[in-house]
C-alpha positions as CSV (number, residue, x, y, z in Angstrom):
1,X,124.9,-51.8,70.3
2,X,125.2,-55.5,69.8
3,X,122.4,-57.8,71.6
4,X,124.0,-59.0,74.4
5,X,125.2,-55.4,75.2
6,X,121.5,-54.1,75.7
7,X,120.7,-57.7,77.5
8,X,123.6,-56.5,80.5
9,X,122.5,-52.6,80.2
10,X,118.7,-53.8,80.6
11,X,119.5,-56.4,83.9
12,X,121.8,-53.7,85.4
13,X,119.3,-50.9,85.1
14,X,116.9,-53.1,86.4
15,X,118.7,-54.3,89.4
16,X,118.7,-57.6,88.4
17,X,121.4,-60.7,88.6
18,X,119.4,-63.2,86.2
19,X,116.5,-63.2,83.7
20,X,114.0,-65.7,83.4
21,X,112.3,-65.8,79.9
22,X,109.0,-67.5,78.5
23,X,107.6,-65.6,75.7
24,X,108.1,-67.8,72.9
25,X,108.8,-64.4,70.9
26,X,111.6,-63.0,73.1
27,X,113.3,-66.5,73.5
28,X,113.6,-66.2,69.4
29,X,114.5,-62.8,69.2
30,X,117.2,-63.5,71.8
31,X,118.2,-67.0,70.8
32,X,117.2,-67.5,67.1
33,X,115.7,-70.4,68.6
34,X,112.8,-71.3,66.3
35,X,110.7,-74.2,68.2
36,X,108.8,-73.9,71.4
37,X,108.3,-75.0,74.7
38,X,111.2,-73.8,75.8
39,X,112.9,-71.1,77.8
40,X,116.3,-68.8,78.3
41,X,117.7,-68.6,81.7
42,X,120.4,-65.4,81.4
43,X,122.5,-64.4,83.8
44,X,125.9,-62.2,84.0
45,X,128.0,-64.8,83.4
46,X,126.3,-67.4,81.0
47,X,123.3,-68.1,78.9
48,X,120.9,-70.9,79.1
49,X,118.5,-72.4,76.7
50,X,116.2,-75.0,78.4
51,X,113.8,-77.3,76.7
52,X,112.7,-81.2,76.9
53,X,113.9,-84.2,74.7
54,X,112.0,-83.3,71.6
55,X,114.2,-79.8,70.8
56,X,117.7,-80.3,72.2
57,X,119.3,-81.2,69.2
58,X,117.6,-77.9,67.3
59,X,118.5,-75.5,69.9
60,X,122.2,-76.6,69.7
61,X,122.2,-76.1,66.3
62,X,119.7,-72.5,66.2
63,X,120.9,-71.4,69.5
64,X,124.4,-70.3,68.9
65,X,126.4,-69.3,72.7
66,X,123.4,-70.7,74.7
67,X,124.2,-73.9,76.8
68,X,121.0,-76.5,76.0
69,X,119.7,-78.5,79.0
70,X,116.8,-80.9,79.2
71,X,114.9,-79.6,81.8
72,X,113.1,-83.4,82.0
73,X,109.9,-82.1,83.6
74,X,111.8,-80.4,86.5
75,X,112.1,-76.6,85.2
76,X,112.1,-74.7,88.8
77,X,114.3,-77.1,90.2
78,X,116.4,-76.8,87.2
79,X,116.3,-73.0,87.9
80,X,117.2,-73.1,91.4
81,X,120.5,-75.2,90.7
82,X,121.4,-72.5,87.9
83,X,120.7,-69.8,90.2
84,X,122.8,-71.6,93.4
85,X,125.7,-71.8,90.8
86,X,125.6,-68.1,89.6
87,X,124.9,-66.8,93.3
88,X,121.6,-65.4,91.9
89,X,119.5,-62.9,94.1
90,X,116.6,-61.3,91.8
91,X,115.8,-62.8,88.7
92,X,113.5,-61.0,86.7
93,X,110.5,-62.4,84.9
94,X,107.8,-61.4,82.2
95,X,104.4,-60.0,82.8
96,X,103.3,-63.7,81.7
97,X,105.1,-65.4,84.5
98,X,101.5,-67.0,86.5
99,X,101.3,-66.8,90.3
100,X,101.0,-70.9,90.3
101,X,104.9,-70.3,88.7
102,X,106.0,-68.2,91.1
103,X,104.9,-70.5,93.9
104,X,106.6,-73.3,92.3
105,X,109.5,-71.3,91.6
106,X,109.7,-69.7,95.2
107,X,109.0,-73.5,96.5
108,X,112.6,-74.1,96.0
109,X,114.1,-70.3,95.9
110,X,113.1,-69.4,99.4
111,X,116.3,-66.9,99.1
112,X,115.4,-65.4,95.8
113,X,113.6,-62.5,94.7
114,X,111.4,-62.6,91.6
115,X,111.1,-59.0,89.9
116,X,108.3,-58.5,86.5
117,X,110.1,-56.6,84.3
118,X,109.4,-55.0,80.7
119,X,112.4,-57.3,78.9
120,X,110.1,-56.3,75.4
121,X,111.8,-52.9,75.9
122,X,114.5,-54.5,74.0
123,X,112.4,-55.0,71.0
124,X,111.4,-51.4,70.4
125,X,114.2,-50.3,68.2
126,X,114.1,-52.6,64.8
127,X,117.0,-53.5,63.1
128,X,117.3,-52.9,59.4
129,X,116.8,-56.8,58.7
130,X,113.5,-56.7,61.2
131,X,112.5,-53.4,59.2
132,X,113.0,-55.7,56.0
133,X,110.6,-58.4,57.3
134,X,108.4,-56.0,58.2
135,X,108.2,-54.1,55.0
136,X,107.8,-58.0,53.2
137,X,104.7,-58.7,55.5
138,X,103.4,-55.9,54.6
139,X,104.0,-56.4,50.6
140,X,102.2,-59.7,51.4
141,X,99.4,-57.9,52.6
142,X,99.2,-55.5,50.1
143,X,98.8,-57.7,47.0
144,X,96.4,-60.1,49.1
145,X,93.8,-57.1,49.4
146,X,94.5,-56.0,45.8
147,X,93.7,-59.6,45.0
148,X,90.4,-58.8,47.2
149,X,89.2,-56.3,45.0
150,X,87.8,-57.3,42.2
151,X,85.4,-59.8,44.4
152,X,83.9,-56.8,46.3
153,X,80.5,-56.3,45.2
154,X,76.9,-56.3,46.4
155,X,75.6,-59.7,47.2
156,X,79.0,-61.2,48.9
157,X,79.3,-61.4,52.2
158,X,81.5,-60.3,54.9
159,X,83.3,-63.9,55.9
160,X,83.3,-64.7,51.9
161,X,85.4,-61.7,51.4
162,X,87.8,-62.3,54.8
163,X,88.4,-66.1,52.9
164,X,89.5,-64.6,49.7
165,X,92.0,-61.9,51.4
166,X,93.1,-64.8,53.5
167,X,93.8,-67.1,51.3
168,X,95.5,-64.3,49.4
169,X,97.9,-63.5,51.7
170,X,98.5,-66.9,52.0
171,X,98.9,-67.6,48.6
172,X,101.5,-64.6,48.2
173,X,103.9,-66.1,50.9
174,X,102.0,-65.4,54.5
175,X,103.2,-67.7,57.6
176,X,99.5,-66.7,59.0
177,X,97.7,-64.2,59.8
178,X,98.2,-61.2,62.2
179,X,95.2,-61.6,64.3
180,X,91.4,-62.5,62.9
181,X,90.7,-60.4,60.0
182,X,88.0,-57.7,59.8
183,X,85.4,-56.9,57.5
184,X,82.7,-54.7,58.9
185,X,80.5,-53.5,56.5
186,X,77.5,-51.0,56.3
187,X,76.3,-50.2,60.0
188,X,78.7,-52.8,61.5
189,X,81.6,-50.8,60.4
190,X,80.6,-48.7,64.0
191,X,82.3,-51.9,65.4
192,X,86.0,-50.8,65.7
193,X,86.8,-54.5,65.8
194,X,84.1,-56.0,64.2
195,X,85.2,-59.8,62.7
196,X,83.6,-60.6,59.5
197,X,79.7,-62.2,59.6
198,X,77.7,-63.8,57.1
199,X,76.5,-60.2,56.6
200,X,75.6,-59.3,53.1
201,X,77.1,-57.0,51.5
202,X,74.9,-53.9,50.2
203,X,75.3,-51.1,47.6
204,X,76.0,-47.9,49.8
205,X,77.7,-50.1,52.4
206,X,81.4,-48.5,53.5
207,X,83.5,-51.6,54.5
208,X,86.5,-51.5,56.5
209,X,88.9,-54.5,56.2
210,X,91.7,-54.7,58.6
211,X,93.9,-57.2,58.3
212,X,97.8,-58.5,58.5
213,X,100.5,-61.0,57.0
214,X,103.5,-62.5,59.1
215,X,106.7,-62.8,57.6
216,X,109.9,-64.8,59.5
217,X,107.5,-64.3,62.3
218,X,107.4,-60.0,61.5
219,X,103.8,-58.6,61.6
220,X,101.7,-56.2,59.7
221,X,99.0,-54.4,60.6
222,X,97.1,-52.5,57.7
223,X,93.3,-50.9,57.8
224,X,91.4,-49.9,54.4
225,X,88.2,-48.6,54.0
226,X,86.3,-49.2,50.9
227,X,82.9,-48.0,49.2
228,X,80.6,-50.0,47.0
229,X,78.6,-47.8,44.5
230,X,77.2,-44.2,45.8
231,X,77.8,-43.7,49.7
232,X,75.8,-40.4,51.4
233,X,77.6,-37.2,51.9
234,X,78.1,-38.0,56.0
235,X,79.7,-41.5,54.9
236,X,81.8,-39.5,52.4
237,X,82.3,-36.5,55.4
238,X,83.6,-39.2,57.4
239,X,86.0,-40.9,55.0
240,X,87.8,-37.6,54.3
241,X,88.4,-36.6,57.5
242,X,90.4,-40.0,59.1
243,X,92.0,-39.9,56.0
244,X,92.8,-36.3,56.4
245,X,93.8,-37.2,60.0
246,X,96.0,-39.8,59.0
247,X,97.8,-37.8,56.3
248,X,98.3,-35.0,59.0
249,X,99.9,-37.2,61.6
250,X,102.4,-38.9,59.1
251,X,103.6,-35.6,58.2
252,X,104.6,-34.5,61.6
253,X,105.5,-37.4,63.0
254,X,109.4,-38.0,63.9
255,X,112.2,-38.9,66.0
256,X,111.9,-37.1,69.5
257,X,107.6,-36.5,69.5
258,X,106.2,-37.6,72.5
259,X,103.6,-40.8,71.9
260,X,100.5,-39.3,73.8
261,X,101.2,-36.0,71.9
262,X,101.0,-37.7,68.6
263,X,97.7,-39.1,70.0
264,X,96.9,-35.9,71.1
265,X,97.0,-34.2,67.6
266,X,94.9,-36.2,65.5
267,X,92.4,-35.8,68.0
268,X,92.2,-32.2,67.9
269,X,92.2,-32.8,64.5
270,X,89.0,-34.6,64.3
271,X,87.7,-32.3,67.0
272,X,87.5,-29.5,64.0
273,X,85.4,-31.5,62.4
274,X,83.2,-32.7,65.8
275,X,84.0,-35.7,65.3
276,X,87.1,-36.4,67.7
277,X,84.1,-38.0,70.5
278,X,83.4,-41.1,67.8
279,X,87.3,-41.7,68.2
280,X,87.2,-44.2,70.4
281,X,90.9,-46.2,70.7
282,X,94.4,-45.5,70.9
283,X,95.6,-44.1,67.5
284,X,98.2,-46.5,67.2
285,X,100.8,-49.5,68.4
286,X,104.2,-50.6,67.6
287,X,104.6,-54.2,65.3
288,X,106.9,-56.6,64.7
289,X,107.5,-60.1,66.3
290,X,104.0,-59.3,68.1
291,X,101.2,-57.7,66.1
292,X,101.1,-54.9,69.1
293,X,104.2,-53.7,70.8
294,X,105.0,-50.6,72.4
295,X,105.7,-47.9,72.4
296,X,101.8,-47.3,71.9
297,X,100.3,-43.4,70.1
298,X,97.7,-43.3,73.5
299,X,97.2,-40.9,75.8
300,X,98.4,-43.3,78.9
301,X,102.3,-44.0,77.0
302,X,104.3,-40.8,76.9
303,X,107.6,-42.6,75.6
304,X,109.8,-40.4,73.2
305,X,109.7,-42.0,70.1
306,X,113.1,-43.0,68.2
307,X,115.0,-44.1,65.3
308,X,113.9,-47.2,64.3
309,X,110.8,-47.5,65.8
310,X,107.3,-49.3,63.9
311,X,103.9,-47.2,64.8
312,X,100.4,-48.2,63.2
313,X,98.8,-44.8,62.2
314,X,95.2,-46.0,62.4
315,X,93.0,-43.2,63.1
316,X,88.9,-44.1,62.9
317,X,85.4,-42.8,63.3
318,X,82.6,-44.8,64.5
319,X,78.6,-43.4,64.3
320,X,76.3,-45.9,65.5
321,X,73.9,-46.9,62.9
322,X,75.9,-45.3,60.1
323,X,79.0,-47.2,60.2
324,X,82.6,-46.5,60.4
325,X,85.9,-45.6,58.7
326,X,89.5,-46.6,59.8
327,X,92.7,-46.2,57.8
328,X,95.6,-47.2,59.2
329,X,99.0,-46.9,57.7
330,X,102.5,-48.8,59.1
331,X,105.1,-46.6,59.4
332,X,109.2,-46.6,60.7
333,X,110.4,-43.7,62.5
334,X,113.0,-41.5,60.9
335,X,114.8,-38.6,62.6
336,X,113.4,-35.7,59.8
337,X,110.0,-37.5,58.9
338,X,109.0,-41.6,58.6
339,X,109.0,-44.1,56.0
340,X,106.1,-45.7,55.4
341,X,105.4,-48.9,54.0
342,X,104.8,-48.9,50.5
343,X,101.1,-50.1,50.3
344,X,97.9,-50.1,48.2
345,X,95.5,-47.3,49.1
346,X,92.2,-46.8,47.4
347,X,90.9,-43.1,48.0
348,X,87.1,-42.8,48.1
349,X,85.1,-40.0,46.1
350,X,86.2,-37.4,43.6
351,X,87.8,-34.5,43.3
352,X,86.6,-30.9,43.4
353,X,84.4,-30.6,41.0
354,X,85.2,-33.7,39.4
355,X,89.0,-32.3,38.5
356,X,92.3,-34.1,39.0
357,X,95.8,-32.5,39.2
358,X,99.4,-34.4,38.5
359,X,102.8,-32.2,39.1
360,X,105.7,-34.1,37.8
361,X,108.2,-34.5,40.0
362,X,110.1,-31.5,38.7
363,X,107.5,-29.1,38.0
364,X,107.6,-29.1,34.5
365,X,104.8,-30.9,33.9
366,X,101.3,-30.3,34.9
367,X,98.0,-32.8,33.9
368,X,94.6,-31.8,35.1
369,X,92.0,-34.1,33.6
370,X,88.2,-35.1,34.2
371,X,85.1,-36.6,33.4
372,X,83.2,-35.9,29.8
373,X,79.8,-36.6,29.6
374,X,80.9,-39.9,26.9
375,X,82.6,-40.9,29.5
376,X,86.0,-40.2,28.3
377,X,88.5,-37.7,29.6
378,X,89.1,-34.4,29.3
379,X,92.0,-32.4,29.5
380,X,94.5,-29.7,30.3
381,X,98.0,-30.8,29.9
382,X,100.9,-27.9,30.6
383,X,104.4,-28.7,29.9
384,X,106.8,-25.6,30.7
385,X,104.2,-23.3,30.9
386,X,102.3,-24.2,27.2
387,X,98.9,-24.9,27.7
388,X,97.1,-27.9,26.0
389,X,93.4,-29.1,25.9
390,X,92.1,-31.9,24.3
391,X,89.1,-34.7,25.1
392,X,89.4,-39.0,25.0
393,X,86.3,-40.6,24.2
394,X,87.9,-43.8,24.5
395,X,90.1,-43.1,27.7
396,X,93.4,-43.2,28.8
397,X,96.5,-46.2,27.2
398,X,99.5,-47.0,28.7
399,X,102.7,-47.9,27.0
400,X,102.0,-51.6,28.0
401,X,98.5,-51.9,27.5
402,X,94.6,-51.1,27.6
403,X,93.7,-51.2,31.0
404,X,90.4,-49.0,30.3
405,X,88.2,-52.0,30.4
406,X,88.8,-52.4,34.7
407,X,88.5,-48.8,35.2
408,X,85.6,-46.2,36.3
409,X,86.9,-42.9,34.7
410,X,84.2,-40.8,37.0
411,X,86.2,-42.7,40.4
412,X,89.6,-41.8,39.1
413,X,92.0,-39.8,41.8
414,X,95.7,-39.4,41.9
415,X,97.9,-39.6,45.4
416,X,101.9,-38.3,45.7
417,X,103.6,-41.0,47.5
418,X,107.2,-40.3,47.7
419,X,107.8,-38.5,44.9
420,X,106.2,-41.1,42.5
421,X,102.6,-41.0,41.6
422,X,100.1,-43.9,42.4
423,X,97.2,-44.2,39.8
424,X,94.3,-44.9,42.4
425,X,91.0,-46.6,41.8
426,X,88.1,-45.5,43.9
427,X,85.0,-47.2,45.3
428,X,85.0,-51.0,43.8
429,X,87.4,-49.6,40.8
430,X,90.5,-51.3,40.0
431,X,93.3,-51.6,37.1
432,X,94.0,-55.2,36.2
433,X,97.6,-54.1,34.5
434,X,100.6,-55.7,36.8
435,X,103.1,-53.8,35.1
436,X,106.1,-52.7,36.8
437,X,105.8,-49.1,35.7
438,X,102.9,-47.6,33.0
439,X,103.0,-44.6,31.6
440,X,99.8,-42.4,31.6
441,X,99.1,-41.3,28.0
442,X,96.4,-38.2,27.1
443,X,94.9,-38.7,23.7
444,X,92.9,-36.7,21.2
445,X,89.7,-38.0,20.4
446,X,90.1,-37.3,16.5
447,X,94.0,-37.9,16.6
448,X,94.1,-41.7,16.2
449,X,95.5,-42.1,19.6
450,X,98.4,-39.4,19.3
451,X,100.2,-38.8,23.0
452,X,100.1,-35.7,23.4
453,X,101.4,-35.8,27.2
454,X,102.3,-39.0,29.2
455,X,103.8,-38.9,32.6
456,X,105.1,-42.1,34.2
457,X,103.2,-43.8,36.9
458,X,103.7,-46.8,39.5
459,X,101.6,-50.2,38.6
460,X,99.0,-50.9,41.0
């Protein structure tokens, strides 16, 4: 349904003969306006754009089928001639709209009724192109944190990290960011919105950055939690679980679920594990032109949730004097399933008993490797059902590359993410290889580097 179409639908479900509009973000998405102080007048008959002196020329050019007027100074009495003209009797305004507006308004529109209404409504459903913007913000994101890596250590602090991932983003094509960026480490991570301090940070600390890029003014919202060096078994208890949480909730979540249900779920998830009372916030919110839109994953918002629609995914725990763990994912609803946003995830802890498993995508292929005590790997590869061991004392080569000098082998896991396979680094690990695509290559320690199994994986 084009724009326009949804603009009459909304007014005539809403009873309304006119819509007054101030949020800088609806007057873009409506207008493709792109300066400010300015406003849209709509009615059944016309559109208006007004603004003063400094942004006429721009809106005539930006906003296409809008009629431009100086308002000079004199908005409601500007209003009130545009309403006289289209026999306006309710004009509906924004949550925004201030009571000193509305007396100035109703100053000179003694016959008119002013109405809030919820105009974002028209927001909710994305369009491919504001999917696209979405997805780019969060790319931004993504490679600012993986930037961030390599600088988290003990004896850094909070604020010195939130520069470096700022300036990332910046430096990788962010506008600005989403909202002020946390990093709450070590017993501040029981802060669910704890902004970065001059706290130092500590070996044993779990630190939970949350942070977001803008893109043609599109949002993203992304939550990672992080270890540096050994955390305790509660820390690690906790870490499992919200990402357990998360996993479980993107995995049922679709076209036609009810918002406060979704909500609903992961909280009886976590209440398996006792933990659902240290849950303490919705578990998630719409983005796009605004970092949080609705519909909202919260108990109070029982919308349906469509095609088309952006939720957050943002699950957390949070033990006073033990710290917390958030990880929130963006995703878009689909009718079978959502897409999420391709984006860097960095799984804390090991395995079971220290033992990783890889299925190729077919089957055919199966790689379970782990820790030897020269800390190489070892290995079972089985390829159509043949069965072969062998050990690394010098690790694992890629088809582009020695990347075993930025990896810890005993912080090594694997995570399926869409049918490709995402070598992950754990705690303060990383891969410094930027290739577009590595293949994974087993080796015998007395075999002078001979693949004996290699399966293709995603760069970093």
């Amino acid at each position: 349904m084009l724009l326009k179409d949804r603009i009459s639908d909304f007014m005539k479900d809403s009873g309304l003969d006119a819509v007054f509009v101030q949020k800088n973000e609806n007057c873009y998405y409506i207008s493709r306006f792109t300066g400010s102080d300015s406003f849209l007048f709509l009615t059944k008959d016309a559109d208006y754009l007004l603004t003063d002196s400094r942004y006429t020329e721009q809106a005539k050019q930006e906003a296409v089928g809008f009629e431009v007027i100086n308002h000079a100074g004199k908005l409601p009495s500007v209003i009130a001639e545009l309403a006289q003209k289209h026999k306006v009797k309710r004009i509906g305004v924004e949550s925004p709209f201030s009571y000193s507006a509305y007396l100035s308004f109703s100053a000179v529109m003694d016959n008119v009724e002013f109405k809030v209404c919820a105009l974002d409504n028209i927001r909710q459903i994305k369009t491919q192109e504001e999917l696209k913007c979405i997805a780019e913000a969060c790319r931004i994101s993504d490679e600012g944190f993986k930037k961030t890596i390599p600088y988290i250590k003990p004896g850094v602090t909070e604020r010195e990290l939130m520069a470096v991932l700022e300036s990332s983003m910046l430096l990788e094509g962010s506008e600005g960011k989403s909202f002020d960026t946390i990093v709450a480490s070590g017993y501040r991570g029981a802060y669910p919105h704890g902004t970065a301090t001059d706290k130092v940070i500590e070996s044993g600390d779990l630190i939970t950055f949350d942070f977001g890029a803008i893109y043609k003014g599109y949002h993203s919202d992304i939550t990672r939690t992080v270890a540096v060096g050994e955390i305790s078994d509660q820390q690690q208890f906790m870490y499992d679980k919200v990402l357990g949480c998360v996993e479980y909730i993107e995995g049922l979540l679709k076209a036609g679920e009810t918002a406060s249900d979704v909500d609903h779920l992961a909280r009886e998830y976590l209440k398996k594990f006792s933990l659902d009372s240290y849950f303490t916030h919705a578990l998630g919110h719409s983005v796009g032109l605004e970092i949080h839109e609705a519909p909202v994953l919260a108990p109070r918002d029982h919308s349906v949730l469509m095609v088309g629609m952006t939720e957050t995914v943002e699950p957390g725990v949070y033990i006073s004097g033990v710290g917390g763990v958030r990880i929130e994912d963006t995703v878009t609803i689909e009718k079978d399933g959502v897409t999420e946003e391709e984006t860097f995830q960095i799984i804390v802890g090991k395995g079971d008993e220290n033992t990783w498993r890889v299925e190729s995508p077919d089957g055919s292929q199966t790689l379970l490797f782990f820790m030897n005590e020269k800390q190489g790997v070892d290995f079972v590869a089985i390829t159509d059902g043949e069965e072969t061991v062998g050990k690394s004392s010098t690790g694992i080569k890629t088809s582009v590359g020695d990347f075993t000098s930025g990896l810890t082998y005993d912080d090594i896991s694997v995570k399926r993410i869409n049918d490709s396979y995402n070598l992950i680094g754990a705690k303060t690990s990383y891969v410094e290889n930027e290739a577009e695509e590595m293949t994974l290559s087993f080796i015998k320690e007395d075999a002078d580097y001979e693949i004996i199994a290699s399966l293709a994986f995603s760069a970093l």
